[in-house]
LOLUMVEX-557750 format. One record per atom (N, C-alpha, C, O): residue number from 1; residue in one letter; atom name; x, y, z. Coordinates in nm, 2 decimals, decimal comma. Example, Ala and Ser with C-alpha at 12.3 -4.5 7.8 and 13.67 -1.06 7.14 Angstrom:
{pt 1; A; N; {1,32; -0,57; 0,78}}
{pt 1; A; CA; {1,23; -0,45; 0,78}}
{pt 1; A; C; {1,32; -0,33; 0,78}}
{pt 1; A; O; {1,42; -0,33; 0,85}}
{pt 2; S; N; {1,28; -0,22; 0,71}}
{pt 2; S; CA; {1,37; -0,11; 0,71}}
{pt 2; S; C; {1,29; 0,00; 0,79}}
{pt 2; S; O; {1,34; 0,11; 0,80}}
END
This chain:
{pt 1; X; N; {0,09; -0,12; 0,00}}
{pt 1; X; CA; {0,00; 0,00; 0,00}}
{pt 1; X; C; {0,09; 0,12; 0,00}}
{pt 1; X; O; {0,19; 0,13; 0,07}}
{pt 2; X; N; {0,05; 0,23; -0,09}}
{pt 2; X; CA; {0,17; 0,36; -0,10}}
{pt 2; X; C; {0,11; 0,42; 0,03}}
{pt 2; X; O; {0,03; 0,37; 0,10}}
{pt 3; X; N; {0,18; 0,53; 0,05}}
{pt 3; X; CA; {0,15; 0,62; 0,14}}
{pt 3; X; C; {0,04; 0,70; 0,13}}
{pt 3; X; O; {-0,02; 0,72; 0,24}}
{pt 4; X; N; {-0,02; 0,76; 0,02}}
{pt 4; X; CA; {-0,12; 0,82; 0,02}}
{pt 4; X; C; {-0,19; 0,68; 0,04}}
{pt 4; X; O; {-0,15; 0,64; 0,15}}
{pt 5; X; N; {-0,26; 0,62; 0,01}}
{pt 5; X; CA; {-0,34; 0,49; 0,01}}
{pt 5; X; C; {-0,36; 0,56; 0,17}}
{pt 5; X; O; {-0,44; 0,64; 0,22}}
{pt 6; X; N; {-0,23; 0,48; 0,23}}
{pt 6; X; CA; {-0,24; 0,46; 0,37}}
{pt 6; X; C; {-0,31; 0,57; 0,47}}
{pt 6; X; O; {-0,40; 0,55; 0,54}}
{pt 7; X; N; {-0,25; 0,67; 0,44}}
{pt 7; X; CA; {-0,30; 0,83; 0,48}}
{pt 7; X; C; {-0,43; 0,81; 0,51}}
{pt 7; X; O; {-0,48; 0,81; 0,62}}
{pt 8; X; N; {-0,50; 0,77; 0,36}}
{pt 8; X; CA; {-0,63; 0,77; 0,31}}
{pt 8; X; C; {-0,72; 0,73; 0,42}}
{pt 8; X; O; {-0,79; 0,79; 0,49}}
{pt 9; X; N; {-0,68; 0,59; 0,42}}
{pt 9; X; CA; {-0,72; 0,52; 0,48}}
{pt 9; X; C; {-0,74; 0,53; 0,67}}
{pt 9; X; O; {-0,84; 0,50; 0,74}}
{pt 10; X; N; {-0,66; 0,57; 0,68}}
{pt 10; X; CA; {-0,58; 0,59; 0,85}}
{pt 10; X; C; {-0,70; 0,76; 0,87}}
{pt 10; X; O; {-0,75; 0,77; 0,98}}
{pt 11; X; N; {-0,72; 0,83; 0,82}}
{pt 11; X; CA; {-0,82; 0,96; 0,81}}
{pt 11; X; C; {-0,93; 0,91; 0,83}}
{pt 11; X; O; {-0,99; 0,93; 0,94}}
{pt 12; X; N; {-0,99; 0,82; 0,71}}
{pt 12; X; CA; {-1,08; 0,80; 0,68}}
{pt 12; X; C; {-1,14; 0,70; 0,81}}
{pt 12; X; O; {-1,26; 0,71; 0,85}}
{pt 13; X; N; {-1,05; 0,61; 0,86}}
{pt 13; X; CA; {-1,09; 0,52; 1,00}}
{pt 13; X; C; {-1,07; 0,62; 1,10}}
{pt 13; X; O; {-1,18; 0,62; 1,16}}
{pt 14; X; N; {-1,00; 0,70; 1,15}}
{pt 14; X; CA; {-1,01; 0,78; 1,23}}
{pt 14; X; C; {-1,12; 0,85; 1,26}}
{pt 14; X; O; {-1,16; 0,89; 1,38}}
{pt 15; X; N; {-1,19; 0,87; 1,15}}
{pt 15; X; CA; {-1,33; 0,94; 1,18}}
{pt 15; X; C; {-1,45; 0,89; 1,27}}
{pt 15; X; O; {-1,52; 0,95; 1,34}}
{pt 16; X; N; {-1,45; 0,76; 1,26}}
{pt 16; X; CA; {-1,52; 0,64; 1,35}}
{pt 16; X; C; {-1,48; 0,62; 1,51}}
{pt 16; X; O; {-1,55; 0,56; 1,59}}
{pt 17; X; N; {-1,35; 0,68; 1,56}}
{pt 17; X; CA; {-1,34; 0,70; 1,65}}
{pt 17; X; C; {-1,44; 0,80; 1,75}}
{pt 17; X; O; {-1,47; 0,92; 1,75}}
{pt 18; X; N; {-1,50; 0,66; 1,83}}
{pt 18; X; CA; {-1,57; 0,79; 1,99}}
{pt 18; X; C; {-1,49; 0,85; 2,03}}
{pt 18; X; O; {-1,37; 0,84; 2,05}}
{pt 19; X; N; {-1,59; 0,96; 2,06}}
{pt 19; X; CA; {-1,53; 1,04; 2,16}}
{pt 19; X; C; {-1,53; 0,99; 2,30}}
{pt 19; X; O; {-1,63; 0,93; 2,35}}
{pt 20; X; N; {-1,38; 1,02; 2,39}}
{pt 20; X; CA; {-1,44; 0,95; 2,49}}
{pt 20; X; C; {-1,43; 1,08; 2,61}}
{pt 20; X; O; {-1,39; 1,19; 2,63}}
{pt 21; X; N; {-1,54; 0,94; 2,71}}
{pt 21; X; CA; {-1,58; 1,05; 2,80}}
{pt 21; X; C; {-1,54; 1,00; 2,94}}
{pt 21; X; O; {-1,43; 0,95; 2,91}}
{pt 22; X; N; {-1,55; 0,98; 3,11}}
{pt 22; X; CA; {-1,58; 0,95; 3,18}}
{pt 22; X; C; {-1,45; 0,81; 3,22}}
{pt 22; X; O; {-1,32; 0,81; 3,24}}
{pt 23; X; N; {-1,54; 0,72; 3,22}}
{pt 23; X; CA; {-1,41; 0,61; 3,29}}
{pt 23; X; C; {-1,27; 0,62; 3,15}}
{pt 23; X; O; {-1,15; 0,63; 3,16}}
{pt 24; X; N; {-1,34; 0,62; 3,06}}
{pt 24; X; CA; {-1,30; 0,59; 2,90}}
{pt 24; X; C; {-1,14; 0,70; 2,92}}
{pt 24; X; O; {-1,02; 0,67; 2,91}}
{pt 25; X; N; {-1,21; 0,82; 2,94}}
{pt 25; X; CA; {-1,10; 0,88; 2,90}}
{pt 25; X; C; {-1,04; 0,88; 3,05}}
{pt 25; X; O; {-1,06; 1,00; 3,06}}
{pt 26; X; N; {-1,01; 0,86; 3,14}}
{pt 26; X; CA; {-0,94; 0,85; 3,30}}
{pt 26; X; C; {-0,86; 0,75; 3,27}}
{pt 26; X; O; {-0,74; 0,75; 3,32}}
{pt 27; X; N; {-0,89; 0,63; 3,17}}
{pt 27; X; CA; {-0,82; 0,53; 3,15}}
{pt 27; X; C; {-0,73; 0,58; 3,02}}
{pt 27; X; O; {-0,63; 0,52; 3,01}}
{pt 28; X; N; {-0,74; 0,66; 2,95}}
{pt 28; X; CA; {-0,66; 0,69; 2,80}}
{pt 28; X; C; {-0,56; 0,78; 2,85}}
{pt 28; X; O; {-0,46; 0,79; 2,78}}
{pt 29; X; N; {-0,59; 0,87; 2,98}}
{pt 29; X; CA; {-0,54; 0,95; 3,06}}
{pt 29; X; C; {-0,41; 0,92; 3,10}}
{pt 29; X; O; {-0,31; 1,00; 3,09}}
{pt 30; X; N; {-0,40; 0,78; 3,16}}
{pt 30; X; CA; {-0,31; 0,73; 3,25}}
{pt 30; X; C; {-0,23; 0,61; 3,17}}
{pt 30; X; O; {-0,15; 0,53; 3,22}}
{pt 31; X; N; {-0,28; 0,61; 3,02}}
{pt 31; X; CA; {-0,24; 0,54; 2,94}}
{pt 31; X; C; {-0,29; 0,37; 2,91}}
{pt 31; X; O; {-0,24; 0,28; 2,85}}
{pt 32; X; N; {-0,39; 0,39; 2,98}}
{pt 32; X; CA; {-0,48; 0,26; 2,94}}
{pt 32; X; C; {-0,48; 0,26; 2,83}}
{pt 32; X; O; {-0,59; 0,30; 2,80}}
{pt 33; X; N; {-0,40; 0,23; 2,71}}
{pt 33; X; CA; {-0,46; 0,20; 2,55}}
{pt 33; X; C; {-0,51; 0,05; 2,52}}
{pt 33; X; O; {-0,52; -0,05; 2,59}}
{pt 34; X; N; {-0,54; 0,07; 2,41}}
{pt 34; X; CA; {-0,61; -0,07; 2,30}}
{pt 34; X; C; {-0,43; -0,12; 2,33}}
{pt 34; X; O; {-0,39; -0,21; 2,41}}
{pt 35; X; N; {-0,36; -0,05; 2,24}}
{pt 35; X; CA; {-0,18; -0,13; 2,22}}
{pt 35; X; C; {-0,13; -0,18; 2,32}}
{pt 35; X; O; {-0,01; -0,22; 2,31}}
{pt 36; X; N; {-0,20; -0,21; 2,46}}
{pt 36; X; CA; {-0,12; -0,20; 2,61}}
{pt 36; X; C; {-0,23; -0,35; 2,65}}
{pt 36; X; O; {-0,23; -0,43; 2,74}}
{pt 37; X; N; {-0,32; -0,33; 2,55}}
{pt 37; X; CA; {-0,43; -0,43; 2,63}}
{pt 37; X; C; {-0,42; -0,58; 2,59}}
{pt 37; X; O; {-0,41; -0,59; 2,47}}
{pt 38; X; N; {-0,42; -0,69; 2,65}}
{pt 38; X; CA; {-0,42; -0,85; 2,64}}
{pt 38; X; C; {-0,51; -0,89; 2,51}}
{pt 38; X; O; {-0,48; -0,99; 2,44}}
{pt 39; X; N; {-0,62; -0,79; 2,48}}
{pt 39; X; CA; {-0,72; -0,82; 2,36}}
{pt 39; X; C; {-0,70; -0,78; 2,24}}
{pt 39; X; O; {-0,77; -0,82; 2,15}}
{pt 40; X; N; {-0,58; -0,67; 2,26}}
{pt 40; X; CA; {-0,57; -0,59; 2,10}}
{pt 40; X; C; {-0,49; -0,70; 2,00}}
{pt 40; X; O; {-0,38; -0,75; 2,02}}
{pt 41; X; N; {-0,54; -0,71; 1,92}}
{pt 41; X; CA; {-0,43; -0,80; 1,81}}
{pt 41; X; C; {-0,44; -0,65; 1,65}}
{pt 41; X; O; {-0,53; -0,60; 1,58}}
{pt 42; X; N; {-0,32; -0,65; 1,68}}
{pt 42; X; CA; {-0,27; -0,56; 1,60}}
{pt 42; X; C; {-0,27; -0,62; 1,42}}
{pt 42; X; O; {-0,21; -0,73; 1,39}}
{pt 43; X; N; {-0,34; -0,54; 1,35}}
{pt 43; X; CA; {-0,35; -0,56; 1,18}}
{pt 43; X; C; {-0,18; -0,60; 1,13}}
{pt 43; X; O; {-0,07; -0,55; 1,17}}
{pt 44; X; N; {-0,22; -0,72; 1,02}}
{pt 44; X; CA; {-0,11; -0,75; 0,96}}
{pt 44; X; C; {-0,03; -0,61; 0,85}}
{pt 44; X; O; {-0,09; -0,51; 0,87}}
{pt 45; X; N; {0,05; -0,62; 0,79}}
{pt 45; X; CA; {0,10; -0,48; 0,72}}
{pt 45; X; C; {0,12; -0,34; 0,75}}
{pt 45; X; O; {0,15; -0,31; 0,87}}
{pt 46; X; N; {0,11; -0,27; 0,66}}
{pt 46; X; CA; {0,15; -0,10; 0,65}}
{pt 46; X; C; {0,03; -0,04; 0,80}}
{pt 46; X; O; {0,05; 0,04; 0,89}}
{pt 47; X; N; {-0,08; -0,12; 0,76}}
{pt 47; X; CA; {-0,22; -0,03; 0,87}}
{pt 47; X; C; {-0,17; -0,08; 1,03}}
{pt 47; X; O; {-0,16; 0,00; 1,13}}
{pt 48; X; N; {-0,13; -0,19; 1,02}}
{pt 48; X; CA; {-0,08; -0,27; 1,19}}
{pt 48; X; C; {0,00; -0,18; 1,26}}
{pt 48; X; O; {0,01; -0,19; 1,38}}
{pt 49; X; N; {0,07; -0,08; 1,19}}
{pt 49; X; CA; {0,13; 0,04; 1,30}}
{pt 49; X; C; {0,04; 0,11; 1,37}}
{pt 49; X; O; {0,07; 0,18; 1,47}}
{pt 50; X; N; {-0,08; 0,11; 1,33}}
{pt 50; X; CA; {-0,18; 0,22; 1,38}}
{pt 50; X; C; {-0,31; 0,14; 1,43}}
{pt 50; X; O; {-0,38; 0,21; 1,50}}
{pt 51; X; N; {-0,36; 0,03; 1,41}}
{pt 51; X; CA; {-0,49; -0,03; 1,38}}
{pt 51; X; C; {-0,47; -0,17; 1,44}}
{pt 51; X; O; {-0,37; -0,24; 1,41}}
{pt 52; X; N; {-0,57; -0,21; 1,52}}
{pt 52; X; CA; {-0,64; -0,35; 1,52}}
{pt 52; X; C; {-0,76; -0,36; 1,54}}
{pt 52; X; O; {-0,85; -0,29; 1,51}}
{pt 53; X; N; {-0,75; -0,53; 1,60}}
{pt 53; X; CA; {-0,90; -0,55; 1,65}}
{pt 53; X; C; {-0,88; -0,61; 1,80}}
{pt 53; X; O; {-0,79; -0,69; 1,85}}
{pt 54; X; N; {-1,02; -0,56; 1,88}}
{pt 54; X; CA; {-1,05; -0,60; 1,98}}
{pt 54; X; C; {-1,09; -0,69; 1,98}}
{pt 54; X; O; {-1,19; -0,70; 1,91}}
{pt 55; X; N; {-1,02; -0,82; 2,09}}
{pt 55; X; CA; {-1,12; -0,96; 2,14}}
{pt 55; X; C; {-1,14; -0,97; 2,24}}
{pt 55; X; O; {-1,11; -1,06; 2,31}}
{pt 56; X; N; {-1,18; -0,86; 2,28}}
{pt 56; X; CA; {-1,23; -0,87; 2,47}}
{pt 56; X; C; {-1,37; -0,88; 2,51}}
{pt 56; X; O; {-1,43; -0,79; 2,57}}
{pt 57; X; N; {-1,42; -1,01; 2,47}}
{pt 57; X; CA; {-1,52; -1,04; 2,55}}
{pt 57; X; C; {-1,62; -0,96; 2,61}}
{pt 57; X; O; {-1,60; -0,96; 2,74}}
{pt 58; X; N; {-1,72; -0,90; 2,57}}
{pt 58; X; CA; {-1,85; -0,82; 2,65}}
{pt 58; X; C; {-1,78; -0,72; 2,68}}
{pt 58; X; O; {-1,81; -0,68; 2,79}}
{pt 59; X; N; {-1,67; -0,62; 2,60}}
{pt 59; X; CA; {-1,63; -0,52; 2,54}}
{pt 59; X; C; {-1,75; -0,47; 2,47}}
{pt 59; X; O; {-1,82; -0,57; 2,46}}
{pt 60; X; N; {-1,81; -0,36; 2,41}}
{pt 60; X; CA; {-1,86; -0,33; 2,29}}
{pt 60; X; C; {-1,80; -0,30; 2,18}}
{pt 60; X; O; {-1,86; -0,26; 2,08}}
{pt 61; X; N; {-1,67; -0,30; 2,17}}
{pt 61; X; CA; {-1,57; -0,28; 2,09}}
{pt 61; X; C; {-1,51; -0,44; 2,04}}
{pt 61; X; O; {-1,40; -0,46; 1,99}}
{pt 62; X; N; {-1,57; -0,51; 2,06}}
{pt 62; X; CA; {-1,47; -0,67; 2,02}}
{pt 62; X; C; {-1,53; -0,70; 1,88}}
{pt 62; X; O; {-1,61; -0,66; 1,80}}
{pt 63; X; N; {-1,45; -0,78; 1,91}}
{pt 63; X; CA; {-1,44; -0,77; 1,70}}
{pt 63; X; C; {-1,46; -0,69; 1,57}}
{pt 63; X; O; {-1,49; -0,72; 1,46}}
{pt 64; X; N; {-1,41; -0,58; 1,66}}
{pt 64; X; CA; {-1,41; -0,46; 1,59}}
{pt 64; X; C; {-1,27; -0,40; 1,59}}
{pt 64; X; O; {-1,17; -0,40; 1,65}}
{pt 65; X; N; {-1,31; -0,32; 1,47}}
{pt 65; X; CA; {-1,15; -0,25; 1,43}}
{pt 65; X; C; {-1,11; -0,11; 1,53}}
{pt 65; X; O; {-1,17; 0,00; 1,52}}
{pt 66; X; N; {-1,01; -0,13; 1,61}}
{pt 66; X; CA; {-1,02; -0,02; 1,70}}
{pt 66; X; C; {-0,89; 0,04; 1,68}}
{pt 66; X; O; {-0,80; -0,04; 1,65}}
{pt 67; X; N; {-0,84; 0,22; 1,67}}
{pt 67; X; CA; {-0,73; 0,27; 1,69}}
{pt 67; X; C; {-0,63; 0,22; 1,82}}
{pt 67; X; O; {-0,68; 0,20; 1,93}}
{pt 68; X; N; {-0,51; 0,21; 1,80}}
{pt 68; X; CA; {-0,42; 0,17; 1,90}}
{pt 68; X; C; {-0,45; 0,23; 2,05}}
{pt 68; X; O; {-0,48; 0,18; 2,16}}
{pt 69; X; N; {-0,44; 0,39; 2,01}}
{pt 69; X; CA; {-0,43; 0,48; 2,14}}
{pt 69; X; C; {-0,62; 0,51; 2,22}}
{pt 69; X; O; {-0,67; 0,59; 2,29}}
{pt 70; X; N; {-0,65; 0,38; 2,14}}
{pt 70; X; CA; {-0,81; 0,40; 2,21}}
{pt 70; X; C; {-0,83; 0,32; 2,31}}
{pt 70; X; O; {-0,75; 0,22; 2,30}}
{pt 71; X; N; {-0,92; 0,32; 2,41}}
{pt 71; X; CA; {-0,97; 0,26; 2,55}}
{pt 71; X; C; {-1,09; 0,21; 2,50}}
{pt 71; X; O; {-1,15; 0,22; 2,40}}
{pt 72; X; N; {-1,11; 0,13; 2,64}}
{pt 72; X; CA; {-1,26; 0,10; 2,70}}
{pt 72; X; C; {-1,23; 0,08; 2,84}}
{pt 72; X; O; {-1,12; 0,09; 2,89}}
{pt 73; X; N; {-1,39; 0,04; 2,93}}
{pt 73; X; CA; {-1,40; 0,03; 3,06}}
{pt 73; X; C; {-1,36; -0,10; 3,09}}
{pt 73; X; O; {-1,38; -0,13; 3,21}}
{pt 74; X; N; {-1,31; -0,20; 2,98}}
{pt 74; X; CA; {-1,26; -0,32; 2,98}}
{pt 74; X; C; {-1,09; -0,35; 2,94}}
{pt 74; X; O; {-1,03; -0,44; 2,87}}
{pt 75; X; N; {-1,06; -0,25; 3,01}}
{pt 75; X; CA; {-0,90; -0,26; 2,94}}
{pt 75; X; C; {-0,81; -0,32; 3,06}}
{pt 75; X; O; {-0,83; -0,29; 3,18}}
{pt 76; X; N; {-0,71; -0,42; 2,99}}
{pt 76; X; CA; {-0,61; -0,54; 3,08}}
{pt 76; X; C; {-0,50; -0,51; 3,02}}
{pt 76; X; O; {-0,46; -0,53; 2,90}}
{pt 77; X; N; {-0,46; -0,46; 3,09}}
{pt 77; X; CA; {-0,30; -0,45; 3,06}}
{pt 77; X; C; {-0,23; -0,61; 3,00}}
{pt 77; X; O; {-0,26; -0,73; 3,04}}
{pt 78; X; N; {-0,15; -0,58; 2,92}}
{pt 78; X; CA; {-0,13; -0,70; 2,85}}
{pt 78; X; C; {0,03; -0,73; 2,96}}
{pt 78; X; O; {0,04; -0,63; 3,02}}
{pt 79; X; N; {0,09; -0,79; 2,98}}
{pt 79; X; CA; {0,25; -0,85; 3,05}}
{pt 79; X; C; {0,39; -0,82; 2,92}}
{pt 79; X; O; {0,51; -0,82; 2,93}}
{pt 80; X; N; {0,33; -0,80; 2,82}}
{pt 80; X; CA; {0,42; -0,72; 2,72}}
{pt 80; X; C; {0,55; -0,61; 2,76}}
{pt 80; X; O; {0,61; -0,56; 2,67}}
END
């Protein structure tokens, strides 16, 4: 994928990002991310620097494509 592609792409997903509010952002605060969490499996390729997906179980975000630097009220620190 070229770089514009990627850009493209990485903008255009960005926009689907919640806003967060309350526990969400106290946790993004202190650095609770998606990239830090046991559930994030990070995208194969060029997008996997910025992008995966959540498998955290009764998350509202699981099996969904989530930004790295994003939370939930279900975030586990990974032993990484």
């Amino acid at each position: 994928m070229d770089r514009r592609t990627k850009s493209r792409v990485h903008n255009r997903w960005a926009k689907r990002i919640p806003e967060l509010h309350g526990k969400e952002l106290k946790l993004y605060l202190i650095g609770a991310q998606c990239l830090h969490c046991v559930s994030y499996i990070p995208l194969e390729g060029d997008l996997g620097a910025d992008w995966g997906v959540c498998t955290r179980q009764h998350s509202e975000f699981d099996g969904q494509l989530v930004f790295e630097h994003h939370t939930c009220k279900l975030h586990k620190y990974s032993e990484k």
